[in-house]
LUMKOL-29607 format. One record per residue (C-alpha): x, y, z; residue in three letters. Coordinates in nm, 4 decimals, m for minus. Layout:
BEGIN
+----------+----------+----------+-----+
!     east !    north !       up !   r !
+----------+----------+----------+-----+
!        X !        Y !        Z ! ALA !
...
+----------+----------+----------+-----+
This chain:
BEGIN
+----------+----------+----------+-----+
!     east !    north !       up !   r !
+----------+----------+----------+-----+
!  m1.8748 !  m1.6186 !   0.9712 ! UNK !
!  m1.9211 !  m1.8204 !   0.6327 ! UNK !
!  m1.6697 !  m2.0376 !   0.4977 ! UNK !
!  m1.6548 !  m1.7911 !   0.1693 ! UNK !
!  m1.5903 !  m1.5037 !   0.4150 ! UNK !
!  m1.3078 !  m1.5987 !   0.5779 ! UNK !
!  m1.1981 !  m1.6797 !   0.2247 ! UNK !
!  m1.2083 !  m1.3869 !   0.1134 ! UNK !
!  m1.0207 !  m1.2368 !   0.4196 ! UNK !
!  m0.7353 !  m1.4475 !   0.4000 ! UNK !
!  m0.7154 !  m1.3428 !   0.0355 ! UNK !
!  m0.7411 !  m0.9511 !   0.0635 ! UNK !
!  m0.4538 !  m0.9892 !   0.3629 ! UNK !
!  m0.2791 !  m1.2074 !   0.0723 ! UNK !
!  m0.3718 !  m0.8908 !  m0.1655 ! UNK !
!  m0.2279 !  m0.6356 !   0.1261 ! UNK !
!   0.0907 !  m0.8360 !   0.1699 ! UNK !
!   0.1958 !  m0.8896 !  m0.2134 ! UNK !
!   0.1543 !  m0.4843 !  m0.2775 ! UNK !
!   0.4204 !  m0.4358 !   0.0023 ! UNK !
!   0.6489 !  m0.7791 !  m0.1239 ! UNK !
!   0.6022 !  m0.5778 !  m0.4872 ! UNK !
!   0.7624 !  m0.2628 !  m0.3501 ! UNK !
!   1.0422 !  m0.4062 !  m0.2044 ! UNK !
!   1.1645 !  m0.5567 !  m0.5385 ! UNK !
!   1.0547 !  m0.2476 !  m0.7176 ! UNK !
!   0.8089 !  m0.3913 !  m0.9632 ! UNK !
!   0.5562 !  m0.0894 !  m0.9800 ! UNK !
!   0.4127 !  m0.2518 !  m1.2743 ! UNK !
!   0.3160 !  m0.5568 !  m1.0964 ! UNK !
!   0.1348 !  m0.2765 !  m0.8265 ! UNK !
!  m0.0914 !  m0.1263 !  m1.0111 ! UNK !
!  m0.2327 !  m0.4367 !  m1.1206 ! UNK !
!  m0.3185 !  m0.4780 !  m0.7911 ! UNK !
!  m0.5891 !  m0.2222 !  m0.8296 ! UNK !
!  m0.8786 !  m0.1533 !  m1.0474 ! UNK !
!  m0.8259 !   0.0200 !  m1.3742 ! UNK !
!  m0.9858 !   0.2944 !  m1.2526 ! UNK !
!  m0.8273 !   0.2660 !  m0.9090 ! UNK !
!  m0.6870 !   0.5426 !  m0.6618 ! UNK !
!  m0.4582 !   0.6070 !  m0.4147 ! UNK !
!  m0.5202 !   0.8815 !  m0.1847 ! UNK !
!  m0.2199 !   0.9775 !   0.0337 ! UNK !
!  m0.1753 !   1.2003 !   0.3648 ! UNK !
!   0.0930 !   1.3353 !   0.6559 ! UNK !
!  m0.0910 !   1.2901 !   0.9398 ! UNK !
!  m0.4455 !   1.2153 !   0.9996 ! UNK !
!  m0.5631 !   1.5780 !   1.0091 ! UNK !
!  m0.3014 !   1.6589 !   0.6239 ! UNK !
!  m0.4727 !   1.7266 !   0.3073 ! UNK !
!  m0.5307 !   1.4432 !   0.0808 ! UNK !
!  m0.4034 !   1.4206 !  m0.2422 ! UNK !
!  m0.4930 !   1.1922 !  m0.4938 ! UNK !
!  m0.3759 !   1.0060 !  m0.8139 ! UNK !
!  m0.6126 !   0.7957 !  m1.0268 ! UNK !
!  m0.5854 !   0.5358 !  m1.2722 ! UNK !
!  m0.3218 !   0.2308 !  m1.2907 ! UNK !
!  m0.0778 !   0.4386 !  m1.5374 ! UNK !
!  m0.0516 !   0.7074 !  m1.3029 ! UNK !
!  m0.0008 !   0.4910 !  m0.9969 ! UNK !
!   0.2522 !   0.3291 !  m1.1941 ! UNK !
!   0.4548 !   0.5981 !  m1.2568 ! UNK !
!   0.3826 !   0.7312 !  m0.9275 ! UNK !
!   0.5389 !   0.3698 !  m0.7539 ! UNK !
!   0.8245 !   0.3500 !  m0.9986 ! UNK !
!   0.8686 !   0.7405 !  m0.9048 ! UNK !
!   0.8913 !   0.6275 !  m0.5329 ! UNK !
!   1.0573 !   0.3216 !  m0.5325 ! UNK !
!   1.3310 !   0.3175 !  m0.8150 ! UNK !
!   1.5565 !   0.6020 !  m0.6585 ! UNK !
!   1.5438 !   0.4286 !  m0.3637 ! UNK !
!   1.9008 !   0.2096 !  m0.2408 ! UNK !
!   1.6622 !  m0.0053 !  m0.0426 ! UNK !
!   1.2985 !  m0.0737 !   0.0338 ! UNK !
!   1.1805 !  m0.2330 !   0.3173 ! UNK !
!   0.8046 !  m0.3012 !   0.3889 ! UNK !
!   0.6286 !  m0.5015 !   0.7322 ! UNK !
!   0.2639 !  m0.5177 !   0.7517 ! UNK !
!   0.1422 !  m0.5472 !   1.0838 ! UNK !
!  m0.2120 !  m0.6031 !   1.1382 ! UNK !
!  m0.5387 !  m0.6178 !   0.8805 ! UNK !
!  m0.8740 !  m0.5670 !   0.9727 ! UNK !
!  m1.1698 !  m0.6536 !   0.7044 ! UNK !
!  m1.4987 !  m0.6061 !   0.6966 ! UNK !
!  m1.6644 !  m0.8540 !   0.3826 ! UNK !
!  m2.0067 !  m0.7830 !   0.2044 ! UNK !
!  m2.2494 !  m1.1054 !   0.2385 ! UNK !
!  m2.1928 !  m1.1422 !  m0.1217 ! UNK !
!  m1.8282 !  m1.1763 !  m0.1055 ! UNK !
!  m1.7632 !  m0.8907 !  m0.3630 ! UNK !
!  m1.6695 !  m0.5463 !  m0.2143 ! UNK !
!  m1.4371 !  m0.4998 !   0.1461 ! UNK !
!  m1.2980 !  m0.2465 !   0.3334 ! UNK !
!  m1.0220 !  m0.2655 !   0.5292 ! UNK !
!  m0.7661 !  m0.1331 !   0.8167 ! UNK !
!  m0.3963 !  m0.2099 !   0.7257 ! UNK !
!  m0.0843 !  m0.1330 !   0.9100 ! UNK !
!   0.2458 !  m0.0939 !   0.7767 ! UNK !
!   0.6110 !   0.0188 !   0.8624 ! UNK !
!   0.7837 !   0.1122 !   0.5220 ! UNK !
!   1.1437 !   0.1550 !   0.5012 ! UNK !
!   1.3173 !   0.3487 !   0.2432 ! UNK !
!   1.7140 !   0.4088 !   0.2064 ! UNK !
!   1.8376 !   0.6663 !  m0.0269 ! UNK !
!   2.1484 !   0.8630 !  m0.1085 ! UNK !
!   2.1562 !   1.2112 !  m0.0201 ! UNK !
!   2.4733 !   1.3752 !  m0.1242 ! UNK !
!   2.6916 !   1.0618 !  m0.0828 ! UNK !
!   2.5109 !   0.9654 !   0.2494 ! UNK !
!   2.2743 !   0.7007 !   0.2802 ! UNK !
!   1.9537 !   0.8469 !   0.4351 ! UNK !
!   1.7027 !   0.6107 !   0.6109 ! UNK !
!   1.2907 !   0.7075 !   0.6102 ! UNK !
!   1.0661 !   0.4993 !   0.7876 ! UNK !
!   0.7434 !   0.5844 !   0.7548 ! UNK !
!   0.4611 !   0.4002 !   0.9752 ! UNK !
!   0.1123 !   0.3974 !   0.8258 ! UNK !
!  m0.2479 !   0.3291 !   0.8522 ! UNK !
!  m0.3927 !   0.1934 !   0.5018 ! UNK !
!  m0.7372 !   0.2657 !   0.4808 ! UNK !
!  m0.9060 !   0.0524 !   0.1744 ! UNK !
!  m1.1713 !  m0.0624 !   0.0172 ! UNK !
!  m1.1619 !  m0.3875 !  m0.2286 ! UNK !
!  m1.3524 !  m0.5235 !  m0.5086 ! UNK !
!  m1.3712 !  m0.8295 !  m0.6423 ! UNK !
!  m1.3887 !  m0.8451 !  m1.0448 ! UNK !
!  m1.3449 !  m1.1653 !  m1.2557 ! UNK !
!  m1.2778 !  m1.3810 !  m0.9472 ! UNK !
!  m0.9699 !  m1.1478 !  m0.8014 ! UNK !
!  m0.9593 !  m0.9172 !  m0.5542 ! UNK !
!  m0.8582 !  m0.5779 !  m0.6006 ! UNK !
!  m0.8092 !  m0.2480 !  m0.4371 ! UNK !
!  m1.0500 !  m0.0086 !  m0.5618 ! UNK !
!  m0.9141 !   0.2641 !  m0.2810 ! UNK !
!  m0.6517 !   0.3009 !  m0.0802 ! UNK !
!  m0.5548 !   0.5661 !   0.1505 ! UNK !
!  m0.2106 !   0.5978 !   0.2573 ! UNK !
!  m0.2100 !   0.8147 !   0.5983 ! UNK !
!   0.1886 !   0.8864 !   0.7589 ! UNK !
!   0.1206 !   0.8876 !   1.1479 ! UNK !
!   0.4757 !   0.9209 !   1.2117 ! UNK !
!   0.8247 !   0.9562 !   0.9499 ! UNK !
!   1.1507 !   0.9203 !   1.1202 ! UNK !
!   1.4622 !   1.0496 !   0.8757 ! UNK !
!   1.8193 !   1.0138 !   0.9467 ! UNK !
!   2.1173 !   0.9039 !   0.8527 ! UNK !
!   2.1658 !   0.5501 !   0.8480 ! UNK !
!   2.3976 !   0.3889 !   1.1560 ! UNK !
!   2.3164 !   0.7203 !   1.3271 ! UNK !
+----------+----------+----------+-----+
């Protein structure tokens, strides 16, 4: 493995870990310009669930803000990251895992949802940065309850 490669790697798990640090503090914004202007998120319950998609930073934007901003609390651990690097160091794909953690009020009751999930990506690198060009969200497995129950 080249010394650029492993350079790369450490920054896409650097890319993968400040999308789920962004969420937690709610800055949607600063999401979306994690991924290409043209980028899109592709999202699923359960491996065998239809995919939807949304395209475009404005749209996954709104569509984190939409997500996120209700929420009481957000709570995101990655787990592991596997990458596989071009020889050129400019395009990646990846395996990401990730427990996300969301607490909301539901008629006066706060209402815990953790979701675990399998991040399936691809990355390109433009202008020196990586970016995520692709990123689908799969839910293997949502737990909701009430919170302290």
């Amino acid at each position: 493995m080249t010394t650029e490669i492993m350079q790369a790697k450490m920054e896409l798990k650097e890319l993968v870990d400040t999308f789920s640090n962004l969420a937690d503090v709610k800055d949607a914004a600063s999401q979306g310009e994690l991924f290409l202007p043209d980028g899109i998120l592709e999202f699923q319950i359960g491996p065998d669930g239809e995919i939807s998609s949304i395209v475009g930073r404005e749209a996954l934007v709104e569509a984190f803000y939409n997500t996120i901003n209700p929420c009481k609390a957000v709570y995101h651990i990655n787990g592991q990251h596997n990458v596989t690097v071009n020889e050129s160091c400019t395009a990646a794909e990846g395996t990401a895992y990730c427990q996300a953690t969301l607490v909301n009020d539901e008629d006066g009751k706060d209402i815990i949802t953790t979701n675990y999930v399998r991040y399936a990506d691809l990355y390109e690198k433009a202008d020196g940065k990586w970016y995520i060009k692709r990123r689908r969200t799969t839910f293997l497995i949502m737990d909701k309850r009430e919170l302290g129950k």
